[in-house]
N, CA, C and O atoms as a printed pandas DataFrame, in Angstrom:
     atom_number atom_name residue_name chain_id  residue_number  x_coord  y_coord  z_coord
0              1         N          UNK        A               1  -15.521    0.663  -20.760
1              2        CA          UNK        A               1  -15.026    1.620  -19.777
2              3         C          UNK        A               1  -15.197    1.031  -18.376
3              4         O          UNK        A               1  -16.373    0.897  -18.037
4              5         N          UNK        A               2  -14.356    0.689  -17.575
5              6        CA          UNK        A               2  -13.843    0.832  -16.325
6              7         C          UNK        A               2  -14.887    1.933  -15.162
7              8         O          UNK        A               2  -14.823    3.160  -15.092
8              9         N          UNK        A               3  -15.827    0.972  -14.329
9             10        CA          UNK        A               3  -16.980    2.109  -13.547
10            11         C          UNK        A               3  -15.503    2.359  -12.647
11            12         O          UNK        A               3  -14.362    1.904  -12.727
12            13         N          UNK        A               4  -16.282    3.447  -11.663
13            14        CA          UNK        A               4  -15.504    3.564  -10.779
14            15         C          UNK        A               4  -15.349    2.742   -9.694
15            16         O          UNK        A               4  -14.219    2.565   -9.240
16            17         N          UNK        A               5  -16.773    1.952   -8.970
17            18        CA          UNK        A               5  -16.510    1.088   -8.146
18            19         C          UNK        A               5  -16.183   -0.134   -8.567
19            20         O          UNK        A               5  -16.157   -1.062   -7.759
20            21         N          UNK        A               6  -15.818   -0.365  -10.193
21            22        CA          UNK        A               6  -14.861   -1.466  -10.239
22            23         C          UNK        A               6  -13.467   -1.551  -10.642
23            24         O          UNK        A               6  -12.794   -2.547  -10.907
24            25         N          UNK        A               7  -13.081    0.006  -10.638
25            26        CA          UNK        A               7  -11.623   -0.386  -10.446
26            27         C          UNK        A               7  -10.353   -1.115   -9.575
27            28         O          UNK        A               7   -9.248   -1.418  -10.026
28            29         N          UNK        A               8  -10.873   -1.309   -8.140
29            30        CA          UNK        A               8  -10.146   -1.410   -7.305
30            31         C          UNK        A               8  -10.191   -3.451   -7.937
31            32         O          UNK        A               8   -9.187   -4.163   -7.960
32            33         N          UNK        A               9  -11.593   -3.904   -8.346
33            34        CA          UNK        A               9  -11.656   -5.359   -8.772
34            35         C          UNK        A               9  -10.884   -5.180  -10.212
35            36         O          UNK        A               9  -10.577   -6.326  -10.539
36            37         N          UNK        A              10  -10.566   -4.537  -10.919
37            38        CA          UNK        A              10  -10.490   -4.492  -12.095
38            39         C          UNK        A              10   -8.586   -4.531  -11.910
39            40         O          UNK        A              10   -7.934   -4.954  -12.864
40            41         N          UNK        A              11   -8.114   -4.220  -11.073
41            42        CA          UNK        A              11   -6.571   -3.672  -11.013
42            43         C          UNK        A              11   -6.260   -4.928  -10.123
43            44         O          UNK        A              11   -5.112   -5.369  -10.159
44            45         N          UNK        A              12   -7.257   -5.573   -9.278
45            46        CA          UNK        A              12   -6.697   -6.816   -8.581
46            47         C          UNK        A              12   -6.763   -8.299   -9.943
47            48         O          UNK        A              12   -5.899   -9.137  -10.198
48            49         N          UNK        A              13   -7.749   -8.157  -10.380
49            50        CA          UNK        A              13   -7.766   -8.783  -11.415
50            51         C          UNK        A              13   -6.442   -9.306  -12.453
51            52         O          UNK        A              13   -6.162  -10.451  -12.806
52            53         N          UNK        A              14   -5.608   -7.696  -12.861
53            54        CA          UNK        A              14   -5.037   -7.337  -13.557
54            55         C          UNK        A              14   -3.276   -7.751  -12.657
55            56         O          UNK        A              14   -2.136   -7.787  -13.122
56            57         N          UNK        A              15   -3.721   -7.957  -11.481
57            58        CA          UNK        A              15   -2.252   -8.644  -10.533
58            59         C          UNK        A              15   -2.134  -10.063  -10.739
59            60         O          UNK        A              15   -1.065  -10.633  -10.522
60            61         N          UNK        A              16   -3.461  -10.855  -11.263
61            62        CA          UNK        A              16   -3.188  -11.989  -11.077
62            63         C          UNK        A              16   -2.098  -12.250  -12.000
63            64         O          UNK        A              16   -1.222  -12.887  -11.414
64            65         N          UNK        A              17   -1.821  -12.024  -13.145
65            66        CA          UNK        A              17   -0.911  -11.731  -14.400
66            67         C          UNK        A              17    0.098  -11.417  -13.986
67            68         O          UNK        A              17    1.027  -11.637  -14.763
68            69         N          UNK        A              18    0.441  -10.838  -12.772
69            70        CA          UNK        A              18    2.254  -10.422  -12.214
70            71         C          UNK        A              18    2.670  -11.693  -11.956
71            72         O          UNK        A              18    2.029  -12.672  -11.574
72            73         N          UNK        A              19    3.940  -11.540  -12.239
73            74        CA          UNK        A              19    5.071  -12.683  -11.663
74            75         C          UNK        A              19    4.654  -13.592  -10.498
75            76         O          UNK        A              19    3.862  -13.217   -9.633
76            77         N          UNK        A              20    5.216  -14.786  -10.518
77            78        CA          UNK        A              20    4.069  -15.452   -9.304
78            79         C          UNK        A              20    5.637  -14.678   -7.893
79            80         O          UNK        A              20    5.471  -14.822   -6.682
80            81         N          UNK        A              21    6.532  -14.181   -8.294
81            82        CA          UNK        A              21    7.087  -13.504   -7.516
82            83         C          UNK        A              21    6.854  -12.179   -6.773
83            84         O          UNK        A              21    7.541  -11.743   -5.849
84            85         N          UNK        A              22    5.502  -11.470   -7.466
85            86        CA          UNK        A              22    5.279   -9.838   -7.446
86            87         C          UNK        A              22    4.386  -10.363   -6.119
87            88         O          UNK        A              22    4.080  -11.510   -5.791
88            89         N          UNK        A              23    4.121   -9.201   -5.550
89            90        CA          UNK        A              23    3.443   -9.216   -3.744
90            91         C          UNK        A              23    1.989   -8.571   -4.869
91            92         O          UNK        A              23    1.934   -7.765   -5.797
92            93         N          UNK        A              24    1.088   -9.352   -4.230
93            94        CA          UNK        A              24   -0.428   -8.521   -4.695
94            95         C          UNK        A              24   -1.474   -8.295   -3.432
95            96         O          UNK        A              24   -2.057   -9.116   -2.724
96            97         N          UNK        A              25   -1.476   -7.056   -3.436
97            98        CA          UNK        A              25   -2.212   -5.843   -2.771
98            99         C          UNK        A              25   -3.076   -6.636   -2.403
99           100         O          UNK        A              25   -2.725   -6.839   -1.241
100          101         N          UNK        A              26   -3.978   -7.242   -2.573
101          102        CA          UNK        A              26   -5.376   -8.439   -1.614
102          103         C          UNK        A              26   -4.837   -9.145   -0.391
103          104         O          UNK        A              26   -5.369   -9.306    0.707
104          105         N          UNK        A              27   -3.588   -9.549   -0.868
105          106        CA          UNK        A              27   -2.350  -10.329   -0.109
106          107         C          UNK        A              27   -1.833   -9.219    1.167
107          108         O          UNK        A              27   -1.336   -9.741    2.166
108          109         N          UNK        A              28   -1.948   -7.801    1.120
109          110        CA          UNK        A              28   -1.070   -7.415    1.982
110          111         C          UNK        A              28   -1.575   -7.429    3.116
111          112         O          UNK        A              28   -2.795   -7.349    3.252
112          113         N          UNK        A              29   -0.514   -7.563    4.434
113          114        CA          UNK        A              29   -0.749   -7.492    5.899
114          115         C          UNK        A              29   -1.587   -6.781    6.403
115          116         O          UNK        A              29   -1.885   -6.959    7.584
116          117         N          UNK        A              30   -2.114   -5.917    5.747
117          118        CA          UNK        A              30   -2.708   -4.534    6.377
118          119         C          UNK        A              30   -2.129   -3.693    7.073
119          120         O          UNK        A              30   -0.928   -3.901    6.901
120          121         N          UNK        A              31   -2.290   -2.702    7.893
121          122        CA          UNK        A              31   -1.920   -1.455    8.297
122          123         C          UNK        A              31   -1.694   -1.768   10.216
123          124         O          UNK        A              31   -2.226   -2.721   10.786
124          125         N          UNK        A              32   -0.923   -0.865   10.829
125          126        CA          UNK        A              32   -0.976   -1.246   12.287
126          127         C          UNK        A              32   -2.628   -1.018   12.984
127          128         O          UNK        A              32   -3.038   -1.607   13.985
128          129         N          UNK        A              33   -3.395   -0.031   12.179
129          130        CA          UNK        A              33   -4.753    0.073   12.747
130          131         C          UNK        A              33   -5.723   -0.213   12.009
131          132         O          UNK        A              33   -5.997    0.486   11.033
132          133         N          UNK        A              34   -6.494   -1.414   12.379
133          134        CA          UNK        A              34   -7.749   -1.677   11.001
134          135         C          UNK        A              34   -8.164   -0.347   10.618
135          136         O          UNK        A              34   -8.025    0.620   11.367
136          137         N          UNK        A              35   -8.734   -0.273    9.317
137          138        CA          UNK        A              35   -9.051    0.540    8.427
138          139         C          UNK        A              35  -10.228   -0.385    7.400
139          140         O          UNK        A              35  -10.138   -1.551    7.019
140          141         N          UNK        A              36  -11.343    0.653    7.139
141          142        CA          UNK        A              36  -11.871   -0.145    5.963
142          143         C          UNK        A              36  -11.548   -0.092    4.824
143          144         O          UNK        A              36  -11.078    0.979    4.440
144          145         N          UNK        A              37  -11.683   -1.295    3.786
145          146        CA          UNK        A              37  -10.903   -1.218    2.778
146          147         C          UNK        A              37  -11.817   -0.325    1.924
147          148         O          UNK        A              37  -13.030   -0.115    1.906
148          149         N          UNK        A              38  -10.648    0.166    1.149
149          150        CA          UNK        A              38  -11.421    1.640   -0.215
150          151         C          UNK        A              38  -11.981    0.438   -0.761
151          152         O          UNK        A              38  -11.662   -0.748   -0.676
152          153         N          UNK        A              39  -13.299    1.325   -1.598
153          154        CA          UNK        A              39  -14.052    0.851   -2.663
154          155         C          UNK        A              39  -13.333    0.790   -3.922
155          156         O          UNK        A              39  -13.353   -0.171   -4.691
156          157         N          UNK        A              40  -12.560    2.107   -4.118
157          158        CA          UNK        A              40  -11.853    2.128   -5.271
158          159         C          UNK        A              40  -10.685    1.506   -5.509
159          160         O          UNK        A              40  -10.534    0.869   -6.552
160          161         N          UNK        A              41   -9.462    1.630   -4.346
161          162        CA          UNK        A              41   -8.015    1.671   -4.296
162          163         C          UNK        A              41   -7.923    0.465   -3.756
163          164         O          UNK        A              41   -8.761   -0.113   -3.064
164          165         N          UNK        A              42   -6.638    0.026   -4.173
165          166        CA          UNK        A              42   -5.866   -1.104   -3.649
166          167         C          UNK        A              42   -5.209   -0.233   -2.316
167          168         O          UNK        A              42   -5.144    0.995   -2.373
168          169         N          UNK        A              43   -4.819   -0.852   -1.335
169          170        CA          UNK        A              43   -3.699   -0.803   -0.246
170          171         C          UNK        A              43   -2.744   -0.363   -0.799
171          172         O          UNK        A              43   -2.079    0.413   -0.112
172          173         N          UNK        A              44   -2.356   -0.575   -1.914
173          174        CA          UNK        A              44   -0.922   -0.134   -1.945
174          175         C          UNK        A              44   -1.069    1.109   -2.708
175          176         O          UNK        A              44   -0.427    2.135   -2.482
176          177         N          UNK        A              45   -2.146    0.927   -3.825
177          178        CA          UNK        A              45   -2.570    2.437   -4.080
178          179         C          UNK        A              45   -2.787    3.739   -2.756
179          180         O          UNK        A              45   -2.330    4.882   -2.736
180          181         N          UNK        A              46   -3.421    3.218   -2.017
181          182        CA          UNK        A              46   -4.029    4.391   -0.785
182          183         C          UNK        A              46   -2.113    4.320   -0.027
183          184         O          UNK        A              46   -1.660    5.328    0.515
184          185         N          UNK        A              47   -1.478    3.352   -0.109
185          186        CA          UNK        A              47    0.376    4.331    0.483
186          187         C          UNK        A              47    0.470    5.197   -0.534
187          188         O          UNK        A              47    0.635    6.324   -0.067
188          189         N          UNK        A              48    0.443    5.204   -1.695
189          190        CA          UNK        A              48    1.207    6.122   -2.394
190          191         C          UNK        A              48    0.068    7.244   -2.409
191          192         O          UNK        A              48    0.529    8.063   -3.203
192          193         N          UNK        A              49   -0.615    7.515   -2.165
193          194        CA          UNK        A              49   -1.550    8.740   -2.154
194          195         C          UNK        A              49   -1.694    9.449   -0.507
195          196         O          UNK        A              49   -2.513   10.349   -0.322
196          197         N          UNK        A              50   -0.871    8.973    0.554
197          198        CA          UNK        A              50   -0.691    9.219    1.556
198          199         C          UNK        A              50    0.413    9.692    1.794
199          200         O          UNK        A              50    0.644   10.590    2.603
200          201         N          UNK        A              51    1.517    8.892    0.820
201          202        CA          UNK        A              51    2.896    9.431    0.712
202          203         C          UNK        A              51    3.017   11.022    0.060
203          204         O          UNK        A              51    3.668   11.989    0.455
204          205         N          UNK        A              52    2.217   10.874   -0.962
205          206        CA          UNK        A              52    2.668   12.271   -1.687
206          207         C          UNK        A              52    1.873   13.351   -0.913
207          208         O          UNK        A              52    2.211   14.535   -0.901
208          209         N          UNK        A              53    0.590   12.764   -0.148
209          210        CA          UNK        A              53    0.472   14.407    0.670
210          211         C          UNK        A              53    0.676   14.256    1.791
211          212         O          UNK        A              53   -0.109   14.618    2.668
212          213         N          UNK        A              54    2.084   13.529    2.059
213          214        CA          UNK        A              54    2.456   13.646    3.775
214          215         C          UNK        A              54    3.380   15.206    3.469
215          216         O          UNK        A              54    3.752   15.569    2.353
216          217         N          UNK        A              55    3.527   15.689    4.300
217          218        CA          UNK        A              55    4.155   16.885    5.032
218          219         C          UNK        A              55    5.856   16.406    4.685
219          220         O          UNK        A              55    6.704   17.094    4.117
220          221         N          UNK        A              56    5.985   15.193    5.161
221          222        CA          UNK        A              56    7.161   14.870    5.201
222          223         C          UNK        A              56    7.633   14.981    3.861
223          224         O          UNK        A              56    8.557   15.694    3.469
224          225         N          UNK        A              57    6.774   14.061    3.063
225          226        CA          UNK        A              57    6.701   13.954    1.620
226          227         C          UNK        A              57    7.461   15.686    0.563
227          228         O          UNK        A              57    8.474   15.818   -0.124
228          229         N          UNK        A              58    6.288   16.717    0.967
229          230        CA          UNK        A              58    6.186   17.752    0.608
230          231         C          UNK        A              58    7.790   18.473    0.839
231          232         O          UNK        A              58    8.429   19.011   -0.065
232          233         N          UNK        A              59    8.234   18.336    2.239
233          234        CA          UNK        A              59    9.416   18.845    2.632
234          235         C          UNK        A              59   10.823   18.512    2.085
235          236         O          UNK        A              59   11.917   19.015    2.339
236          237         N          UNK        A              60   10.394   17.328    1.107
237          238        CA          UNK        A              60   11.613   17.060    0.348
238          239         C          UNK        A              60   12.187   18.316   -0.714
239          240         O          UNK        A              60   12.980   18.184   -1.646
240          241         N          UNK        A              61   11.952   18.747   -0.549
241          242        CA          UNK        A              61   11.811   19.844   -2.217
242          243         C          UNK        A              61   12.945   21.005   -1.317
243          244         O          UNK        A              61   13.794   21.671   -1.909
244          245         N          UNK        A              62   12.730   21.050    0.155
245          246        CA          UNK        A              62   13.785   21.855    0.565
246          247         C          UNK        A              62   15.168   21.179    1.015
247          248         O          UNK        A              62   16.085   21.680    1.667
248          249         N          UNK        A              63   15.049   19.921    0.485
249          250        CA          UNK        A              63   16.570   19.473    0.936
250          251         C          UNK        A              63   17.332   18.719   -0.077
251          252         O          UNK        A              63   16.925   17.780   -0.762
252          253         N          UNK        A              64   18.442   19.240   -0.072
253          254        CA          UNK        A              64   19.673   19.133   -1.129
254          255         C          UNK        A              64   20.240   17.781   -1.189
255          256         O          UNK        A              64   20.783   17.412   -0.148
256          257         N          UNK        A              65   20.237   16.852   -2.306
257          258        CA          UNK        A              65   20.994   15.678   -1.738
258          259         C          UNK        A              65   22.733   15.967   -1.273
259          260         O          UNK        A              65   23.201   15.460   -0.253
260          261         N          UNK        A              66   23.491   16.790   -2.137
261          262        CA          UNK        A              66   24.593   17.129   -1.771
262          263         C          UNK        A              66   24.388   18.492   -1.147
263          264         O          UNK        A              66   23.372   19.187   -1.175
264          265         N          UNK        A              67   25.800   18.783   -0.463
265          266        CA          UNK        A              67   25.921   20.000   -0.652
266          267         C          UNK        A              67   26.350   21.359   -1.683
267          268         O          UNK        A              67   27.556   21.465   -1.907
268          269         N          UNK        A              68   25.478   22.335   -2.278
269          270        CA          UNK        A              68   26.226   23.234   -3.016
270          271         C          UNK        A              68   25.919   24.567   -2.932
271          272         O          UNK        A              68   25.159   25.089   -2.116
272          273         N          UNK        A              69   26.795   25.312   -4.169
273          274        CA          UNK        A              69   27.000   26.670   -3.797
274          275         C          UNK        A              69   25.612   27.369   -4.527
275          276         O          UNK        A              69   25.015   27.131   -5.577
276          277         N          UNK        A              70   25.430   28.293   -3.488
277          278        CA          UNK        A              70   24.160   28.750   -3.772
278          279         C          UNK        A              70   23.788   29.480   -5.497
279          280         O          UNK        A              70   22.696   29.922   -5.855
280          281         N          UNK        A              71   24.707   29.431   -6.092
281          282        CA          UNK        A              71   25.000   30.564   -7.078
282          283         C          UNK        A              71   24.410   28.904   -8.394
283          284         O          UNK        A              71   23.845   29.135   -9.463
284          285         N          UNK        A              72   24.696   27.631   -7.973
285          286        CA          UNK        A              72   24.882   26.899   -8.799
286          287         C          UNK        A              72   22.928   26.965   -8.661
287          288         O          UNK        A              72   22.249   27.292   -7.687
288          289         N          UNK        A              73   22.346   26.372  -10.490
289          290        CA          UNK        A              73   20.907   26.102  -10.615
290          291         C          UNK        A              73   21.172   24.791  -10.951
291          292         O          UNK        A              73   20.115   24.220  -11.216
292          293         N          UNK        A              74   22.233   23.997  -11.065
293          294        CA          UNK        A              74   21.773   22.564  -11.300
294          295         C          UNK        A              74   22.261   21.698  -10.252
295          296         O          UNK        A              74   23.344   21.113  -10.286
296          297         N          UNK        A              75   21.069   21.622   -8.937
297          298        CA          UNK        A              75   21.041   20.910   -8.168
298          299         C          UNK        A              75   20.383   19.946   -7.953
299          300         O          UNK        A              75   19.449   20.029   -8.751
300          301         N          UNK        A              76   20.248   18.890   -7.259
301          302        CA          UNK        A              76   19.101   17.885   -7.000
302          303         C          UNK        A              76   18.691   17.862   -5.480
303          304         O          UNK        A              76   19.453   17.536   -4.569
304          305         N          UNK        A              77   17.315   18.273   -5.327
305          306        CA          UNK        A              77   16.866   18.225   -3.976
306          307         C          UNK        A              77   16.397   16.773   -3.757
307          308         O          UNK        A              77   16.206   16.099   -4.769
308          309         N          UNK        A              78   16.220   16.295   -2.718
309          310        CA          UNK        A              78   15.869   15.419   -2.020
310          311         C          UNK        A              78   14.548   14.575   -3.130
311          312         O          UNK        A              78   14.641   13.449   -3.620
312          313         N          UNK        A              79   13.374   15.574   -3.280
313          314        CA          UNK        A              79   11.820   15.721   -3.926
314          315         C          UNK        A              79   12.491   15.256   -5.289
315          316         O          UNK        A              79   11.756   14.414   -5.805
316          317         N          UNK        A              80   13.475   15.466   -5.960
317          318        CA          UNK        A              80   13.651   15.494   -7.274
318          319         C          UNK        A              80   14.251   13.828   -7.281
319          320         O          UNK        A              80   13.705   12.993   -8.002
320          321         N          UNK        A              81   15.141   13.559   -6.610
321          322        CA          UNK        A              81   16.043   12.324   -6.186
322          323         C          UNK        A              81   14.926   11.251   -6.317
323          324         O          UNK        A              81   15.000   10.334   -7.135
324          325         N          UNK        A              82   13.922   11.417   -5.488
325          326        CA          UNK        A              82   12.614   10.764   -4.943
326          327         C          UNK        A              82   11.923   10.368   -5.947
327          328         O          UNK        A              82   11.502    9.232   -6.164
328          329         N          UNK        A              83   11.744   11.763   -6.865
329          330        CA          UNK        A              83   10.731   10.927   -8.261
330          331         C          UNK        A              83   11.272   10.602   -9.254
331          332         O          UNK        A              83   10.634   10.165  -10.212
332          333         N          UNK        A              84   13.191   10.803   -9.260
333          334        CA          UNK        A              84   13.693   10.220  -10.613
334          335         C          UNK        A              84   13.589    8.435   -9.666
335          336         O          UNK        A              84   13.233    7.471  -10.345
336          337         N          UNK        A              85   13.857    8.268   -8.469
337          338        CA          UNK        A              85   14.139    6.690   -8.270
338          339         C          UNK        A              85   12.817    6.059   -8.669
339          340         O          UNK        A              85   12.753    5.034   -9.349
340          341         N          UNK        A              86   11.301    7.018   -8.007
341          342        CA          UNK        A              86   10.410    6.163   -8.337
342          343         C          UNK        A              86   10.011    6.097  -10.035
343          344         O          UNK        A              86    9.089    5.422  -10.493
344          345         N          UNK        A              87   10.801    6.837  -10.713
345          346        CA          UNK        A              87    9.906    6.436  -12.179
346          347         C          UNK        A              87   11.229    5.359  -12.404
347          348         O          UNK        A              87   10.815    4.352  -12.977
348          349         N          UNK        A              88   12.245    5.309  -12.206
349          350        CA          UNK        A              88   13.153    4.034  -12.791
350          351         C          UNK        A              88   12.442    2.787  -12.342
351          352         O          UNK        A              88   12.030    1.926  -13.120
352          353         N          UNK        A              89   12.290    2.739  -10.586
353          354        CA          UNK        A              89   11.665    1.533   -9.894
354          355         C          UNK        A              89   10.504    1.035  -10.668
355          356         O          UNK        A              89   10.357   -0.127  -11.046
356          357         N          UNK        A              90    9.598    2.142  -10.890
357          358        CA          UNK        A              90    8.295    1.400  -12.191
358          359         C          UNK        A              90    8.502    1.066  -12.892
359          360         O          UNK        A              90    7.915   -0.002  -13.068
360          361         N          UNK        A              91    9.465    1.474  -14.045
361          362        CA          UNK        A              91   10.144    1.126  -15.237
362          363         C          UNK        A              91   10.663   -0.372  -14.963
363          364         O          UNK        A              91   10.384   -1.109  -15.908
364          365         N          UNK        A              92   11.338   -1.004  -13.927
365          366        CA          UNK        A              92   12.173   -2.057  -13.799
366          367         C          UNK        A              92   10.873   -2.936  -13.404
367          368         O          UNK        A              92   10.700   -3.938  -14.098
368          369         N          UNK        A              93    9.976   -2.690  -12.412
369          370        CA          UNK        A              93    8.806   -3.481  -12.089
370          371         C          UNK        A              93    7.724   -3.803  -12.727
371          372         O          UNK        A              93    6.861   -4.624  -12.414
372          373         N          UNK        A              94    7.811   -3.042  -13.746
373          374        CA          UNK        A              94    7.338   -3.090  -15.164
374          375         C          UNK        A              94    7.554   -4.369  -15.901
375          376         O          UNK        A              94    6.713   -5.264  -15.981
376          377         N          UNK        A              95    9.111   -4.394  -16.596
377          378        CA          UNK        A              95   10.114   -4.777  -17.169
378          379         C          UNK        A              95   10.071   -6.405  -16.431
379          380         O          UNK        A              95   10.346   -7.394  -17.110
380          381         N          UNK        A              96    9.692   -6.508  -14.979
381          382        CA          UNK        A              96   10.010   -7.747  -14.305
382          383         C          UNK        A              96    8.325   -8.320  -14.084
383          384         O          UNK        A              96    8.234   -9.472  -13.657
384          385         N          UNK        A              97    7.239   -7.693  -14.309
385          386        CA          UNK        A              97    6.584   -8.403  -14.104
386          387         C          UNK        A              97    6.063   -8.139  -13.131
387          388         O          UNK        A              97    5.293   -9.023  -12.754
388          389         N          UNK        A              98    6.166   -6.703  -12.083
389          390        CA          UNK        A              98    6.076   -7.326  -10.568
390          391         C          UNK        A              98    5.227   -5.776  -10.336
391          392         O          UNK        A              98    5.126   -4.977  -11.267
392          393         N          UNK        A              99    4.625   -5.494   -8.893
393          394        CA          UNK        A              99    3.861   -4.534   -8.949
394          395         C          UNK        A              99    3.691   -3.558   -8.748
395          396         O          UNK        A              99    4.036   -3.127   -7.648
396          397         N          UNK        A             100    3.022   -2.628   -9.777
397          398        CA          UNK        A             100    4.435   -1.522   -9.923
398          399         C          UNK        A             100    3.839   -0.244   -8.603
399          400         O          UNK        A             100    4.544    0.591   -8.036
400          401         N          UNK        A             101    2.215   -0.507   -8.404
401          402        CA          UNK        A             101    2.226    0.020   -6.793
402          403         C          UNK        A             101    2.590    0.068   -5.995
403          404         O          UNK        A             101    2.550    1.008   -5.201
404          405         N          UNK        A             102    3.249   -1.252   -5.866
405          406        CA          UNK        A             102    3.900   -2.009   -4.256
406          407         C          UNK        A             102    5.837   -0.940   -4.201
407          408         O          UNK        A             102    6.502   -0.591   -3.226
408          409         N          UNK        A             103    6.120   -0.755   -5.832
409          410        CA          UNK        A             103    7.339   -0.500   -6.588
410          411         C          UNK        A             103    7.204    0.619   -5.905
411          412         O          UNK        A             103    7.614    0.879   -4.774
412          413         N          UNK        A             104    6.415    1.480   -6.892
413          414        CA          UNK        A             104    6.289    2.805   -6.530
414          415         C          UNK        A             104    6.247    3.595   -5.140
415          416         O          UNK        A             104    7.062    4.486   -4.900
416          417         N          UNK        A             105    5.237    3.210   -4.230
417          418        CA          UNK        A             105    5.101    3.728   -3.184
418          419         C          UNK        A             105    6.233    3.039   -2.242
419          420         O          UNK        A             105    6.248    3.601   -1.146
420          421         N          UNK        A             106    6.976    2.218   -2.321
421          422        CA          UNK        A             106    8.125    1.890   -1.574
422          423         C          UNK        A             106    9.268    3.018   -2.203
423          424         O          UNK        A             106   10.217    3.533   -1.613
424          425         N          UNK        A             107    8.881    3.174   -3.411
425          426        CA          UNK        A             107   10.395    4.044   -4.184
426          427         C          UNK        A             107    9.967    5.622   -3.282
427          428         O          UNK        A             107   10.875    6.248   -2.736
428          429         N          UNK        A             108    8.711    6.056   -3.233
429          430        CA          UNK        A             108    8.218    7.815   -2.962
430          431         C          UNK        A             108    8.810    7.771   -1.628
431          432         O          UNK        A             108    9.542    8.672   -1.220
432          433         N          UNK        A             109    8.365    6.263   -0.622
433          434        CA          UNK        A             109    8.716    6.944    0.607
434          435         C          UNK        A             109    9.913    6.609    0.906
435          436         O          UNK        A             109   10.109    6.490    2.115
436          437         N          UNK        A             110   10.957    6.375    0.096
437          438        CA          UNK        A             110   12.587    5.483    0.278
438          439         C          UNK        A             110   13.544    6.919    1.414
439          440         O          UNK        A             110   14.441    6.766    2.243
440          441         N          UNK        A             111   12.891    8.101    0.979
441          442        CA          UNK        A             111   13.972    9.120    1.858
442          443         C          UNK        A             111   13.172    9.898    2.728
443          444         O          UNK        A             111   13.586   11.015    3.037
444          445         N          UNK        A             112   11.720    9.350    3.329
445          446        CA          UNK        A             112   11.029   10.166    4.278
446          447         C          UNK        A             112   12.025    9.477    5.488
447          448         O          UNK        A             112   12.687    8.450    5.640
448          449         N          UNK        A             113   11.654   10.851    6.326
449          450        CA          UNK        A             113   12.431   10.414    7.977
450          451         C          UNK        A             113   14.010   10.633    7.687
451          452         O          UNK        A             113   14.554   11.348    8.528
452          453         N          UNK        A             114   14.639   10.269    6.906
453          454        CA          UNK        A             114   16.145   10.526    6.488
454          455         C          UNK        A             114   16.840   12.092    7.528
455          456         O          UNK        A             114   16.313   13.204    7.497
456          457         N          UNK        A             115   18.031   11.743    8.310
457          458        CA          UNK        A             115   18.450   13.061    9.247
458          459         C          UNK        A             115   19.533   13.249    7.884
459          460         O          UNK        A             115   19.825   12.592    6.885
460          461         N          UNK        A             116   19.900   14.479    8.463
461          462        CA          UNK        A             116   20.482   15.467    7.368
462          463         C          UNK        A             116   21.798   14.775    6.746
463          464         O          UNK        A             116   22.696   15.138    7.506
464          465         N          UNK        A             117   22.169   14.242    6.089
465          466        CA          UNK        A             117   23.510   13.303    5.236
466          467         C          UNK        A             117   23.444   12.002    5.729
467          468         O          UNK        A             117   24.367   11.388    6.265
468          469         N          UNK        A             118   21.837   11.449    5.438
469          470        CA          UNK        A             118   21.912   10.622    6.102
470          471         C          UNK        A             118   21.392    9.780    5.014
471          472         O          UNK        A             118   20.639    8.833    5.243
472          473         N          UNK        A             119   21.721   10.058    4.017
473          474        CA          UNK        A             119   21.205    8.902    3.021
474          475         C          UNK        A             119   22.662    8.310    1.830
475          476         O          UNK        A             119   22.458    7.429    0.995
């Protein structure tokens, strides 16, 4: 079993094995303001756990990718769009070898900031 303060070594470990093409989280630039690094999480883990409780994040769920008639129930909001791209993007980063954190949290935040028909 996996402690808790060695997961964050245990999941970098587990990158060396990605594609010598996949970006690994030890590797990344860091953030515009130093930060100390989690005990637990990778960098790219702590975007996607920032993404899903941003505000912005949350507000997807009220916006429609198309427009339709109110009467219709099979629509796709923005929130829904968001987590069918990010489970394909894992699936393919999966499939390629490459990482599927770096995948993921680029796929959650692909339509934050987006103005209204603007994607």
């Amino acid at each position: 079993m996996i402690s808790r303060l060695n997961l964050r070594k245990f999941t970098e470990e587990k990158e060396e094995s990605l594609s010598p093409n996949a970006s690994k989280s030890k590797l990344s630039r860091g953030r515009p303001r130093p930060e100390e690094p989690c005990p637990i999480r990778t960098a790219f883990q702590r975007d996607q756990d920032r993404i899903i409780h941003a505000k912005a994040f949350r507000r997807l769920k009220h916006k429609t990718q198309v427009f339709i008639t109110p009467l219709d129930d099979h629509y796709v909001t923005r929130l829904t769009h968001t987590l069918e791209v990010s489970q394909i993007a894992r699936t393919i980063a999966r499939a390629l070898n490459l990482n599927e954190d770096l995948t993921e949290a680029i796929s959650l935040g692909h339509d934050l900031g987006h103005t209204p028909f603007g994607h």
